[in-house]
C-alpha positions in Angstrom: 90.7 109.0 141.5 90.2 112.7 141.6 92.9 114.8 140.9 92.6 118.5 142.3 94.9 121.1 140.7 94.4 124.4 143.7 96.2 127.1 145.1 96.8 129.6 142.5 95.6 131.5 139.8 92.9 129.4 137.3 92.6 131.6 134.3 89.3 129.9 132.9 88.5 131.9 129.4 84.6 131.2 130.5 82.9 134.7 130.4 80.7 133.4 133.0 83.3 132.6 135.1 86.9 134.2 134.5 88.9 133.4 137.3 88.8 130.7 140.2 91.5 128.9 142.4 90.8 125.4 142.2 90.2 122.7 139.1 88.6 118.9 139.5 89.4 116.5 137.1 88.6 112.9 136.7 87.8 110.5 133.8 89.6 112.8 131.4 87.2 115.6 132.2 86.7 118.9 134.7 84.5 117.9 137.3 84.5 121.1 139.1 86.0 124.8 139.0 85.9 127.2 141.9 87.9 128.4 145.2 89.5 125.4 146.8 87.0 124.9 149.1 84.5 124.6 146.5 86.0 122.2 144.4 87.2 120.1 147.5 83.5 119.6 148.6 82.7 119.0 144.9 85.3 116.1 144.6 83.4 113.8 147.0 84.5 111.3 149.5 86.5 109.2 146.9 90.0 109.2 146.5 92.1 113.0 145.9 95.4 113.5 144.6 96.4 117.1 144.7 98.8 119.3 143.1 99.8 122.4 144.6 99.5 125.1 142.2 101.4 126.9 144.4 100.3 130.7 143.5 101.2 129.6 139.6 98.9 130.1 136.7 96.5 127.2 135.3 94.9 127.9 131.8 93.1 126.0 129.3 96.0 124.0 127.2 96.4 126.6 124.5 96.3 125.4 121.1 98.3 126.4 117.7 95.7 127.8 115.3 98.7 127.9 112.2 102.3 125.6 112.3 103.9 123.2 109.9 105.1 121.0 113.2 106.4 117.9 111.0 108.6 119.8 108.7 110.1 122.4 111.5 111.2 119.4 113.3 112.7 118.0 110.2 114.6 121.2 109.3 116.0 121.3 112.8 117.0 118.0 112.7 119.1 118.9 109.6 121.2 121.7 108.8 119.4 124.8 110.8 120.4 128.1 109.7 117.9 129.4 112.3 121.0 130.9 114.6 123.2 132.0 111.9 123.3 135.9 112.9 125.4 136.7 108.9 125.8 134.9 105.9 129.7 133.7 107.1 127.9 132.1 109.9 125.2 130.7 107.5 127.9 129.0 105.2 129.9 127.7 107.7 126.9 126.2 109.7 126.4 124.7 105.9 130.0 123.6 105.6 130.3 122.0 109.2 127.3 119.9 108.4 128.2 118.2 105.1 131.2 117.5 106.6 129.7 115.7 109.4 127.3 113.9 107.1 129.6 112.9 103.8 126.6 109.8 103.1 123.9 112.1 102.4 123.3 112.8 99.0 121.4 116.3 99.4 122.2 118.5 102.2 118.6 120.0 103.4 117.3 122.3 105.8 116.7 125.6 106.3 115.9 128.4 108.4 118.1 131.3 107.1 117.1 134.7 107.5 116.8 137.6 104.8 119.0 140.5 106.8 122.0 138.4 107.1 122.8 138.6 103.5 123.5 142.0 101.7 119.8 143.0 99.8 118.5 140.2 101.1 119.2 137.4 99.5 122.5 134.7 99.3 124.3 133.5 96.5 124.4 129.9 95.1 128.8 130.5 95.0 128.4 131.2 98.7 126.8 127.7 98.8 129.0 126.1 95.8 132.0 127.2 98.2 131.0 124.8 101.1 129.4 122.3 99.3 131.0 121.8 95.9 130.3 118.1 95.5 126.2 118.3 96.7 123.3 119.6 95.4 121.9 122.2 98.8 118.7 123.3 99.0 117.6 125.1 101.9 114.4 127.5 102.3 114.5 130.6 104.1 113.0 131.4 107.4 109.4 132.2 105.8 109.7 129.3 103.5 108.6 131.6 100.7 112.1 131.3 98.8 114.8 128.4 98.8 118.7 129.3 98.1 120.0 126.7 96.4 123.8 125.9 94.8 124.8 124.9 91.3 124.6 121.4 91.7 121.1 121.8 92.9 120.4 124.2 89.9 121.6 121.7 87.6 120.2 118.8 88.8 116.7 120.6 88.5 118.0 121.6 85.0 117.7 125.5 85.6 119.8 127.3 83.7 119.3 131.2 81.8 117.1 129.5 79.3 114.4 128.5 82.0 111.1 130.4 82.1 110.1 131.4 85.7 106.9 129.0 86.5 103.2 130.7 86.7 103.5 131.2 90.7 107.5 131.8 91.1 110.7 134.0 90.3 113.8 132.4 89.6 116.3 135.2 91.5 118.6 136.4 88.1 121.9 138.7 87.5 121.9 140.7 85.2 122.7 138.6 82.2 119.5 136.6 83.4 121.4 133.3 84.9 120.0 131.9 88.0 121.6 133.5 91.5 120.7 130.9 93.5 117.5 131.9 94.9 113.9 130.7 94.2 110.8 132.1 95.4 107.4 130.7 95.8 106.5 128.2 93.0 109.8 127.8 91.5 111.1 126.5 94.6 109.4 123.1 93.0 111.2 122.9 89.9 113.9 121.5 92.7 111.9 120.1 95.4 110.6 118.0 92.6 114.0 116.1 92.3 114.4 115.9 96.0 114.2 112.5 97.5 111.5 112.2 99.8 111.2 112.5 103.6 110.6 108.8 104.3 108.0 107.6 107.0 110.2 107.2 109.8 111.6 110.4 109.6 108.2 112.1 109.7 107.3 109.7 112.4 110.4 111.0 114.2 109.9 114.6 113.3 106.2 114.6 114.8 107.4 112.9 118.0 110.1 115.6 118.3 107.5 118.8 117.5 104.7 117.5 119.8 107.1 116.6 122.9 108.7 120.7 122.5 104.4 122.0 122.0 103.9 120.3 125.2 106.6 121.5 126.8 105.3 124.8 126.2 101.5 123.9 126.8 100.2 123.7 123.6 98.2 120.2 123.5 96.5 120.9 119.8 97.0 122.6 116.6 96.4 123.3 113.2 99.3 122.0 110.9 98.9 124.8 108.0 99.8 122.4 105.3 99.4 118.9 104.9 100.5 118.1 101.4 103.9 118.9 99.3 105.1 122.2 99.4 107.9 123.7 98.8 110.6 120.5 99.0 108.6 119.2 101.8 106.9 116.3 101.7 103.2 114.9 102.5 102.4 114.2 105.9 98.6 113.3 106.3 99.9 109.6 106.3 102.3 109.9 108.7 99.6 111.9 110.9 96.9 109.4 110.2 99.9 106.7 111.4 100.6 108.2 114.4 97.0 108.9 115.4 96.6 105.2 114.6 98.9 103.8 116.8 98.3 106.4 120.0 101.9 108.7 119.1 99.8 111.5 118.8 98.3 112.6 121.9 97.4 116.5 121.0 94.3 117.4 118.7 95.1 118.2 115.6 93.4 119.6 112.4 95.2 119.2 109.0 94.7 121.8 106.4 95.1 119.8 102.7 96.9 121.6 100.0 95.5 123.5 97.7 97.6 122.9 94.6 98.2 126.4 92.9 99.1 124.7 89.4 95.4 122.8 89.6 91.9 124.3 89.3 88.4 123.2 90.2 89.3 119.6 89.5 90.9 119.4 92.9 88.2 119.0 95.0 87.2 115.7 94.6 90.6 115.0 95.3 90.6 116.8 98.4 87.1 115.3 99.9 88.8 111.7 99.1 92.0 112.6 101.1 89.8 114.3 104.1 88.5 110.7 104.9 87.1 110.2 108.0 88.2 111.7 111.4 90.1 109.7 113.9 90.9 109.5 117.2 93.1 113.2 117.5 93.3 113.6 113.8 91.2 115.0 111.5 92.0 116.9 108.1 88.7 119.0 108.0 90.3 122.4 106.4 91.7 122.8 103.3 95.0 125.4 102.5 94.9 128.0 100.0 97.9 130.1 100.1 96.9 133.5 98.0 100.1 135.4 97.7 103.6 135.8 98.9 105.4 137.8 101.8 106.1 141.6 101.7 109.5 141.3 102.0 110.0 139.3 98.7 107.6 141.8 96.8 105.5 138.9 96.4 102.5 139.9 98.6 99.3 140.8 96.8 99.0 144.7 97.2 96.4 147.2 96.4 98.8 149.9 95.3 102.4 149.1 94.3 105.4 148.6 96.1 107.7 151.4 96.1 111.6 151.3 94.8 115.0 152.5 97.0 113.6 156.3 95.4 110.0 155.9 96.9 108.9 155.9 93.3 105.8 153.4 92.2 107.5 150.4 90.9 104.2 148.9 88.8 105.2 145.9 91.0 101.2 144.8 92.5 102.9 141.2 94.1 101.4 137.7 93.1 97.7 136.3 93.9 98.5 132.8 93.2 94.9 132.1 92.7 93.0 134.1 90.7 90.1 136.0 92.2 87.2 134.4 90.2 88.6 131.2 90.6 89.1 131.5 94.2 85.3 132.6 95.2 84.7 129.6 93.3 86.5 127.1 94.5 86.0 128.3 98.1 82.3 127.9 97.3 82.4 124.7 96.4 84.9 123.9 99.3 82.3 125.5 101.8 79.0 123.5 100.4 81.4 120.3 100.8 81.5 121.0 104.7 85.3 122.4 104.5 87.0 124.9 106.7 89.1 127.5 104.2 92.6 128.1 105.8 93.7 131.3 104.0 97.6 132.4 103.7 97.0 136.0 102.8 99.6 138.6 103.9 99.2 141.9 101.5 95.7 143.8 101.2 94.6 142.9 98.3 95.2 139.1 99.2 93.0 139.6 102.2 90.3 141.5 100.0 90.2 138.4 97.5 89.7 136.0 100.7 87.0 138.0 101.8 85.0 138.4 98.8 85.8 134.6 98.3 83.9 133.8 101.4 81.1 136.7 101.2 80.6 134.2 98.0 80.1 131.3 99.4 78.0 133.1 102.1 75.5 134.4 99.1 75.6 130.8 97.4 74.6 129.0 100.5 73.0 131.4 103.1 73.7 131.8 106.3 75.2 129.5 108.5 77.8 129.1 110.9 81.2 128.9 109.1 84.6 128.4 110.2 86.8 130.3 107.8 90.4 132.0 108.9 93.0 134.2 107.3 96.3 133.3 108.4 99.2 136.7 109.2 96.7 139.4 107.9 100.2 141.6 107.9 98.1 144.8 105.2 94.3 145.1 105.8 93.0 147.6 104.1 91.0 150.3 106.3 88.0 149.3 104.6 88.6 145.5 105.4 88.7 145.9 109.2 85.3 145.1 109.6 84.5 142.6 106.8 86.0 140.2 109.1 83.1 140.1 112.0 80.9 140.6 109.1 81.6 137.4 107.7 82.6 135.4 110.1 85.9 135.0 109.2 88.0 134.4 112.1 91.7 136.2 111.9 94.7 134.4 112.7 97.1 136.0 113.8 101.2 135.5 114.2 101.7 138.1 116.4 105.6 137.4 117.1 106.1 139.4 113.9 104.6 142.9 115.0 107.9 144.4 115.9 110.8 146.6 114.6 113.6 144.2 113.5 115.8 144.2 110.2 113.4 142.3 108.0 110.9 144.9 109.2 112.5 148.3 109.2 115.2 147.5 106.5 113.2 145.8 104.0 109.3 145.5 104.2 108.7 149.4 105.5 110.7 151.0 102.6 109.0 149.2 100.1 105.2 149.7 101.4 106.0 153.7 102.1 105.0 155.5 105.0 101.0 155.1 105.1 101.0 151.9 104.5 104.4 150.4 106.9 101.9 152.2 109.8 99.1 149.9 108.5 100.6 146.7 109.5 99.6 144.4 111.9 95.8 145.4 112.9 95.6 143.2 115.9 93.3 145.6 117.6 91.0 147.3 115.3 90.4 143.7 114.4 89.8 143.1 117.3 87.5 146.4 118.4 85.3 145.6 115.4 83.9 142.4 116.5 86.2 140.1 114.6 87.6 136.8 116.4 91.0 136.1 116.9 93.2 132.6 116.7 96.7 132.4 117.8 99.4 130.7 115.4 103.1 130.7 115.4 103.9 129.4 111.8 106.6 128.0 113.3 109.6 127.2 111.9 109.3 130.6 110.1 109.4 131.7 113.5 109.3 130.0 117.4 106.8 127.8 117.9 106.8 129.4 121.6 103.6 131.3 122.4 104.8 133.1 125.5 107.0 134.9 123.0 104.3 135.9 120.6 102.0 136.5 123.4 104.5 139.3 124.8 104.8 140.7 121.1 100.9 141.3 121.3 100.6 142.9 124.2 103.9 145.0 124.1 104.5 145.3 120.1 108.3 144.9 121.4 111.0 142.4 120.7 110.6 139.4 123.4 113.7 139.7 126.2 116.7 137.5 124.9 115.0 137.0 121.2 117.4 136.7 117.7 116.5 140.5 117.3 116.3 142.0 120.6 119.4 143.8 120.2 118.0 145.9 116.9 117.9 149.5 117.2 114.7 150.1 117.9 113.7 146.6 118.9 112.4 148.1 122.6 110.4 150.7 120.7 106.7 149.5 120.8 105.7 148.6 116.8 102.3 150.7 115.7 101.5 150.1 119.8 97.9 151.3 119.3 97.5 147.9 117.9 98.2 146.2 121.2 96.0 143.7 122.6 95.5 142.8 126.5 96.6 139.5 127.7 93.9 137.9 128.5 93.0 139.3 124.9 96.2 137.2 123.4 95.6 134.4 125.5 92.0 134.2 124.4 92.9 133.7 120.7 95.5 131.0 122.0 92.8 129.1 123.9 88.9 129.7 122.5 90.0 131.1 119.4 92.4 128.2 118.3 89.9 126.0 119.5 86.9 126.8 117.8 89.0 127.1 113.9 90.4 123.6 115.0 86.6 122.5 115.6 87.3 121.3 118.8 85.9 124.2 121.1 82.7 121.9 122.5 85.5 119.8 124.1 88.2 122.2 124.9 89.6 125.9 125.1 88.2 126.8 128.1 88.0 125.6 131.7 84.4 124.7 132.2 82.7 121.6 134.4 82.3 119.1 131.4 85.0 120.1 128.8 87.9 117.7 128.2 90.5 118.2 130.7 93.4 119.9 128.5 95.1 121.9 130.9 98.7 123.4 131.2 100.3 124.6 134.7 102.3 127.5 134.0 105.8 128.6 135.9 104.3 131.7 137.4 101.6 134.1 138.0 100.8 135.1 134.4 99.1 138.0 135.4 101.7 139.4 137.7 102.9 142.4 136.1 106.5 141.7 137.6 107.1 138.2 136.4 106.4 139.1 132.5 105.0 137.0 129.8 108.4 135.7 127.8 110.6 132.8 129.1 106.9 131.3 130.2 107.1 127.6 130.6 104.5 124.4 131.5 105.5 123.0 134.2 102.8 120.4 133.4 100.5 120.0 130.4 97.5 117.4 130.3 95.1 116.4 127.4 92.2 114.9 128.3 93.5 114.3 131.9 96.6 112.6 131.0 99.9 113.9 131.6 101.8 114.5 128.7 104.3 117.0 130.4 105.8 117.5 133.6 108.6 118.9 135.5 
């Protein structure tokens, strides 16, 4: 049986070809692309089904090149502070679901945001005062700091006395005792005492993140970390399960953690975990996360952050890796057939990244390499073109390019004037020859591309986001860094692809490639219907329906 997919808009991401009307598909695969009439005579005498496209939008099945799927859904399925608009709403949300859970021995989740509490950060009494009887510990929206309440502190042992670790802050008053607040590494002195997430409730959470990726055409991805972090625990079991027993239907690639507190010694460690490829799984990259976020004063920075005055506070952020170490260990990574995943928000993170690679390029010549540099928030002018240079492919979470209070009220103060109008270099990146990969880092953020894909090509808060009614949110963000659409949708489709290794069998719409497909809601490229609130109406991978509506 042939199934023919015509009458509408068939946005292909094939230079050679960018637009027809009409898709084939049989056996998993595209048989033909053209106008209708074309692909009709292609398909034969054999048996058709059609689907009416219907003046709708059929892309490649766009692909997530930067998501932590397993733990978002876990968080969600706990206590989600991802509504909470102020910190009353974020305690009561806390309080409401202790009480409807009085068995559970920690109360987890997450998802809180920065601007709903006054400088930024919560309180461990706010927490102590819903959950008196619990240890809490919940990471922020960027997972890059927990808040956490007494029993929590004291089941992890923290007290005034404790040293903050090598890659962390412990959040202190002023008579040095713990606030409640961790950030980076010393969220594990209480994610060590956590009870872990057992293998049915990964199972569950996996089930639950690929159905909602379908639902908005994404049929692959890149899960950012696959390892413990920050109180979450190691999937690449539950992955390798699920791949096993036909649960997972996308394509995804695992990146393995790069343990900050470990050196060199690693490796071998990490070539025994990659193991061998499976069916839809294979963990091919390894992470290295290089510094914090911006808004935590952890990002690695050039120049210093600035204080409330404007003043030079001496404050350069973290590199959680130091810069010798890393070119070496991404040296060795590279020579042992591993894609680098780098986290690397500041500009002097992204400089360390890059030299790391241009030493492994010196070490083992040229060749084709499949680095990436996840958020690239500060590249330095100098930078911009290192990327095409080396091949490094940036990957981009566009969702955050716009004015809202984490922006404005926090980051842009602190990086100064020059450097707030730095941020975000989607398009010189892209005007100097450098590739681009599309990632949502959800649950820091909506997994939804169509969002982020709006962001890009407006620099404005999405229609009916958690921020669209900031002052300022309508008020493009740097716009001469806007990209096109078919720009955005490129790094969603080819761009994803090729850092998840997969772009011989998908990423475009091409006679041959694997038929991963999605059917969108409307004419994408109708200036009147708008990008935002996009939806599949059906998603395929490898000619199977996943999705439908």
């Amino acid at each position: 049986m042939t199934l023919i997919l015509r009458g509408g808009r068939v946005w292909t991401g094939d230079p050679e070809r960018p637009e027809a009307s009409a898709v084939a598909v049989s056996g998993g695969r595209i048989t033909a692309v053209g106008d209708d009439a074309e692909v009709r005579r292609a398909a034969g005498s054999g048996p058709v089904e059609v689907f009416e496209l219907a003046g709708r939008t059929l892309v490649p099945g766009l692909q997530d090149a930067h998501i932590h799927p397993v733990w978002g859904a876990l968080e969600a399925l706990r206590c989600d502070l991802t509504g909470a608009a102020d910190a009353e709403e974020c305690v009561a949300t806390v309080r409401e679901y202790a009480a409807a859970h009085p068995g559970q021995p920690w109360i987890r989740g997450g998802g809180w945001a920065m601007d709903c509490f006054p400088g930024g950060w919560p309180t461990r009494e706010l927490l102590d005062s819903a959950v008196p009887d619990r240890p809490v510990f919940l990471p922020n929206s960027d997972h890059h700091s927990a808040w956490v309440n007494s029993a929590a502190l004291a089941c992890a042992g923290i007290d005034a006395a404790t040293p903050d670790p090598a890659a962390g802050r412990i959040e202190r008053d002023a008579d040095g005792r713990p606030t409640g607040v961790l950030h980076e590494g010393a969220m594990d002195l209480v994610a060590r005492v956590l009870p872990e997430d057992t293998a049915e409730e990964q199972l569950r959470a996996l089930g639950h993140a690929q159905a909602m990726l379908f639902r908005y055409g994404i049929t692959g991805w890149q899960d950012a970390i696959v390892g413990p972090y920050g109180g979450a625990g190691d999937t690449l079991a539950a992955y390798r399960q699920a791949d096993a027993s036909g649960l997972l239907e996308a394509r995804v690639t695992g990146a393995l953690w790069w343990d900050r507190d470990r050196g060199l010694e690693q490796i071998d460690d990490l070539v025994a975990r990659r193991g061998e490829p499976g069916r839809r799984f294979r963990a091919g990259a390894v992470k290295v996360m290089q510094d914090g976020v911006l808004e935590s004063a952890t990002g690695a920075l050039l120049e210093p952050y600035l204080d409330s005055c404007g003043c030079a506070t001496g404050n350069l952020g973290r590199s959680h890796v130091p810069a010798e170490l890393l070119a070496e260990a991404v040296t060795r990574l590279d020579a042992a057939g591993f894609q680098v995943h780098f986290h690397a928000i500041g500009d002097r993170a992204v400089r360390e990244c890059l030299d790391a690679v241009a030493a492994a390029v010196r070490a083992g010549g040229a060749r084709e390499r499949r680095h990436h540099i996840a958020h690239v928030q500060l590249v330095d002018e100098a930078d911009i073109g290192r990327f095409a240079e080396l091949g490094v492919t940036a990957n981009v979470q566009s969702l955050w390019a716009t004015h809202h209070p984490q922006t404005d009220e926090l980051t842009n103060p602190m990086l100064g004037e020059r450097r707030a109008g730095q941020q975000y270099p989607f398009r010189r990146l892209l005007d100097s020859g450098a590739r681009l990969a599309g990632g949502s880092d959800w649950p820091v953020t909506t997994a939804d591309p169509w969002q982020a894909m709006h962001v890009a090509v407006h620099r404005t808060e999405p229609p009916g986001s958690a921020h669209s009614g900031h002052p300022g949110a309508d008020r493009p963000f740097l716009p001469e860094e806007r990209l096109g659409l078919a720009d955005i949708l490129r790094a969603y489709t080819a761009g994803s692809a090729w850092v998840n290794g997969n772009d011989a069998e998908v990423g475009t719409v091409r006679e041959g490639m694997a038929a991963d497909l999605a059917v969108l809601d409307r004419d994408l490229f109708d200036p009147a219907a708008g990008v935002a609130g996009t939806r599949a109406v059906l998603t395929m991978v490898a000619g199977t329906v996943v999705h439908a509506e």
